[in-house]
C-alpha positions in Angstrom: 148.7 110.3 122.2 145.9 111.9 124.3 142.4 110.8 124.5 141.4 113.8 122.2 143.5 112.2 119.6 142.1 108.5 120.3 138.1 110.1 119.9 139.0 111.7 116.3 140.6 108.7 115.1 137.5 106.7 116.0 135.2 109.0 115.0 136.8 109.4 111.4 137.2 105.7 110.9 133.2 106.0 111.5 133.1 108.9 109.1 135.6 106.5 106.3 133.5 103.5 107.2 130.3 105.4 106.1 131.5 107.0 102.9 132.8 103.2 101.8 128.8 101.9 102.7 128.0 104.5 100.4 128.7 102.5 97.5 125.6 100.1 98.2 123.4 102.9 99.4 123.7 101.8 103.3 124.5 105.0 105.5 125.8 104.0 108.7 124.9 106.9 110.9 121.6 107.5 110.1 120.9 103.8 110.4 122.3 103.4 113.8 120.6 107.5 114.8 118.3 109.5 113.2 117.8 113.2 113.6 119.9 115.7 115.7 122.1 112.8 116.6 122.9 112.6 113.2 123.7 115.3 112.8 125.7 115.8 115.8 127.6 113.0 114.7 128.2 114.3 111.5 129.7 117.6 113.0 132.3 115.6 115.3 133.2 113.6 112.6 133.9 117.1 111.0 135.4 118.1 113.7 138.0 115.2 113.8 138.9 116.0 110.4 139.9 119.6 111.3 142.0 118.1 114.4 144.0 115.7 112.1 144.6 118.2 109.6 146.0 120.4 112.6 148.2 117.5 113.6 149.5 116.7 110.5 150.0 120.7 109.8 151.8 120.9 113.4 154.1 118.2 113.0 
C-alpha cells in the first residue's frame, strides 16, 4: 500500500465521519476551515472516492 492509498483512506474516513455528524447538524469541515479550504477539502475527499473506486474496479 503506497502513501497515495494511505491519504484517500484518511481523507474519506473524514469525508464518512462528516456525513455521520450530519445527523445532528455539526459539519466537520467547515467547522475546523471555512472557505476555499473547504472546499478544497471537499474535492480531495472526492477525489479519494474516485481512487477507491479505481482500486476496487482494478483488482
Amino acid at each position: 500500500m503506497n502513501s497515495i492509498d494511505w491519504i484517500a483512506k484518511i481523507l474519506l474516513i473524514i469525508g464518512g465521519l462528516n456525513w455521520g455528524l450530519a445527523i445532528w447538524n455539526i459539519n466537520l469541515v467547515t467547522a475546523v476551515s471555512d472557505g476555499i479550504f473547504a472546499t478544497i477539502i471537499y474535492a480531495l475527499v472526492g477525489i479519494s472516492a474516485l481512487w477507491a473506486v479505481y482500486k476496487l474496479v482494478k483488482k
